[in-house]
C-alpha positions as CSV (number, residue, x, y, z in Angstrom):
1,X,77.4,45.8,-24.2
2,X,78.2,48.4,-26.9
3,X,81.2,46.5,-27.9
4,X,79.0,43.2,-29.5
5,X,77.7,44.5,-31.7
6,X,79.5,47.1,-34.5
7,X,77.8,50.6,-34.9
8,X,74.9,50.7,-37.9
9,X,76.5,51.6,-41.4
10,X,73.9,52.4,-44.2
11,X,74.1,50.2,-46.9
12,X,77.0,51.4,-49.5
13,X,75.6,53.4,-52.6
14,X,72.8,54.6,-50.9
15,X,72.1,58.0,-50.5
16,X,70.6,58.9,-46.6
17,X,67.1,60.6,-47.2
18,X,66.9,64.5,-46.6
19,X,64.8,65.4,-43.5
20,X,61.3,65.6,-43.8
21,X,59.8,69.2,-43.2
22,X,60.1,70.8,-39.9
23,X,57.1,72.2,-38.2
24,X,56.1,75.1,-39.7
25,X,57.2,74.5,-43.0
26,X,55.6,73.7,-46.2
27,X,56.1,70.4,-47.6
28,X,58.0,70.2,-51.0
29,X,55.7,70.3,-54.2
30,X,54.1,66.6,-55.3
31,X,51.6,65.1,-57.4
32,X,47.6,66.8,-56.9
33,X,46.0,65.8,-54.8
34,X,43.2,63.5,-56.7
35,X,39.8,65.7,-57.2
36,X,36.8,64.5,-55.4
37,X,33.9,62.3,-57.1
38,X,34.1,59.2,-59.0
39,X,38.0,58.1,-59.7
40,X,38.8,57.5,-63.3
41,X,35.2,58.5,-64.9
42,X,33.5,55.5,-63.4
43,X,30.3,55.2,-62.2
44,X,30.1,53.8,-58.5
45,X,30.0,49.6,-57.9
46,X,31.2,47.0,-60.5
47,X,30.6,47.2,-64.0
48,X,27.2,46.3,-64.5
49,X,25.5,47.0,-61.4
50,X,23.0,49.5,-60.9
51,X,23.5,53.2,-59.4
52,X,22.8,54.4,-56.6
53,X,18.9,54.4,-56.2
54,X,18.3,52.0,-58.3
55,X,17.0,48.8,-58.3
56,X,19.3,45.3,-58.9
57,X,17.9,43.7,-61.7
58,X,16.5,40.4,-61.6
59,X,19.0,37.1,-62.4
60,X,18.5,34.6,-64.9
61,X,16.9,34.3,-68.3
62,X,13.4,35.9,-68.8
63,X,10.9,33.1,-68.0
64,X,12.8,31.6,-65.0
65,X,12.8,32.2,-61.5
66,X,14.4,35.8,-60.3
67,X,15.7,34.2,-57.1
68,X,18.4,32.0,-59.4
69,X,17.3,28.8,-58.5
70,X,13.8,27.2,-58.6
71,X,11.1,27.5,-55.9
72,X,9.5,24.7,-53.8
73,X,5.6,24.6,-55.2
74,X,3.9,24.6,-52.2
75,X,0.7,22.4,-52.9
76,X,4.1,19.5,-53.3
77,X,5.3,19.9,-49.6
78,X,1.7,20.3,-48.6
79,X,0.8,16.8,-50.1
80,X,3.9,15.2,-48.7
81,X,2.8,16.3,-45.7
82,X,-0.9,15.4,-45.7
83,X,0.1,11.9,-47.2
84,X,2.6,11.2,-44.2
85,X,-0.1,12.0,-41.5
86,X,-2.1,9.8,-43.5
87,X,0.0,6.6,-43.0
88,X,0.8,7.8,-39.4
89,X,-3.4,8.1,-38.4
90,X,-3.8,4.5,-40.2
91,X,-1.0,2.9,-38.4
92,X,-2.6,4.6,-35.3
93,X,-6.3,3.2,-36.3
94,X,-5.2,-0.1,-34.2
95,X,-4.7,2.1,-30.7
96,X,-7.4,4.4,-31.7
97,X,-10.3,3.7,-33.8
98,X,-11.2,6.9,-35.2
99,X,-7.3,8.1,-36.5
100,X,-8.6,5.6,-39.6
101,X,-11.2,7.8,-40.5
102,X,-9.0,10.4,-40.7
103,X,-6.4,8.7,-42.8
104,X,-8.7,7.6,-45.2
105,X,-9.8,11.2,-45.5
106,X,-6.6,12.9,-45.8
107,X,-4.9,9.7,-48.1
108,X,-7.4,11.2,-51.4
109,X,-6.9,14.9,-50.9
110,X,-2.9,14.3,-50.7
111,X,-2.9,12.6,-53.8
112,X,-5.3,15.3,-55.5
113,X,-2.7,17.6,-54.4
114,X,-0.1,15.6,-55.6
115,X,-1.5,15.2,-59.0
116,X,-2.4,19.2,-59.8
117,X,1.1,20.3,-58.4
118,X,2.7,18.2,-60.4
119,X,1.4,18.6,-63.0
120,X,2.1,22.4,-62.9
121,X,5.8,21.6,-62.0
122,X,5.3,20.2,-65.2
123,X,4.0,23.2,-67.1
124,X,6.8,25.5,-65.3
125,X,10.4,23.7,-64.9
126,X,12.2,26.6,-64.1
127,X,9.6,27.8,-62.0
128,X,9.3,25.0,-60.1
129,X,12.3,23.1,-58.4
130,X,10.4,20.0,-56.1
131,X,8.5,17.7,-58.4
132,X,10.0,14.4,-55.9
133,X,7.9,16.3,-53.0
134,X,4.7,15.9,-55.4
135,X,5.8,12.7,-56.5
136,X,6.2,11.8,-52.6
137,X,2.8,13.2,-52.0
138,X,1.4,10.9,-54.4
139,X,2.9,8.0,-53.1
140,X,2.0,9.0,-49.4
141,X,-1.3,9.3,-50.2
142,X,-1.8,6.4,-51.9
143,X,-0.1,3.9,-49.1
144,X,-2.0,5.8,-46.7
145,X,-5.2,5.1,-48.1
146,X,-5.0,1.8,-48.6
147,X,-3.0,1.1,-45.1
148,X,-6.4,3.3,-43.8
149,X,-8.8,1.3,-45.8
150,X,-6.8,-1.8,-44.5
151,X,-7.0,-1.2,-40.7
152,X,-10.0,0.3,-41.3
153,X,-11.6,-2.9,-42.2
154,X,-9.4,-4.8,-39.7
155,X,-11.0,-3.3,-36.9
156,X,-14.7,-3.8,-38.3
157,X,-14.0,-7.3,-38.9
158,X,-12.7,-7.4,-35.3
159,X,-16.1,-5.9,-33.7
160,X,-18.0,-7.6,-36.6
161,X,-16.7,-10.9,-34.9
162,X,-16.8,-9.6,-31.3
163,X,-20.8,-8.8,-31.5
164,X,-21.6,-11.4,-33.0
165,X,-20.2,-14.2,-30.9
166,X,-22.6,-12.6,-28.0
167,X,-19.4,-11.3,-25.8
C-alpha cells in the first residue's frame, strides 16, 4: 500500500517550524499578555449606550412615544368593540327580543367613545397610532343603532299587529 502513494515532501522554500517547548520548559518570549479591564480605553457596550447600571434612554424625539412606535389609545379598540356587539345584539333582537335593548344602548356610548378618542388621537399623533379603530368605533356604533332602532321597531310593529288582531 506504501508504494501508491510517494512519501510527504514539505513544500520547497519553506523552512520546517522548530519544536514547540518541551514539558518543563519555558516558552520563548512574546508579545504581553493584554492587561485586564476595558481594551483600548473604551467604556463597555457600543458607542452610545449606557454603562453599566445605568438606565437606556428613551428612543425617539422628545414629544413622541418612548416605545418607537405609536400606542393603540384604548378608549379606540374599546369603541370598536362596543360598536360591533352592538350590530351583533340588533341582528340578534329578531331571535331574542331584549338583545335590541341592549344594542340600542351600547350603539350611543360606542360612538361617544369614538368621538373623545379621536379626537385626542388628534391632539397627540405621535402618541397615538389607531385613529381607524376610533373611526371604526364611530361607524359601528352608528350602524348598530340604527340596525337596533330598526329591529327594535320591527318587533313592536310585529306584537303591535299581533294584539290587536285579537290572536
Amino acid at each position: 500500500m506504501s508504494d501508491q502513494f510517494p512519501p510527504y515532501q514539505p513544500p520547497s522554500g519553506s523552512e520546517p517550524e522548530p519544536p514547540g517547548p518541551v514539558h518543563g520548559q519555558t516558552p520563548p518570549a512574546g508579545p504581553p499578555p493584554p492587561s485586564p479591564g476595558v481594551p483600548y480605553g473604551q467604556p463597555y457596550g457600543a458607542p452610545g449606550q449606557p454603562q453599566p447600571g445605568q438606565p437606556y434612554p428613551a428612543y425617539g424625539a422628545p414629544g413622541q412615544s418612548p416605545y418607537g412606535y405609536a400606542q393603540s389609545h384604548q378608549g379606540a379598540t374599546t369603541s370598536m368593540i362596543l360598536g360591533i356587539v352592538a350590530i351583533v345584539m340588533a341582528l340578534l333582537n329578531f331571535f331574542c327580543c331584549v338583545t335590541g335593548v341592549f344594542s340600542l344602548a351600547l350603539g350611543p356610548v360606542a360612538i361617544w367613545m369614538g368621538i373623545k378618542a379621536r379626537k385626542e388621537i388628534d391632539a397627540q399623533p405621535s402618541q397615538y397610532g389607531n385613529r381607524g379603530m376610533a373611526v371604526a368605533g364611530v361607524a359601528t356604533g352608528i350602524i348598530g343603532t340604527l340596525l337596533g332602532a330598526l329591529t327594535f321597531a320591527v318587533i313592536l310593529f310585529f306584537f303591535g299587529a299581533v294584539f290587536s288582531a285579537g290572536y
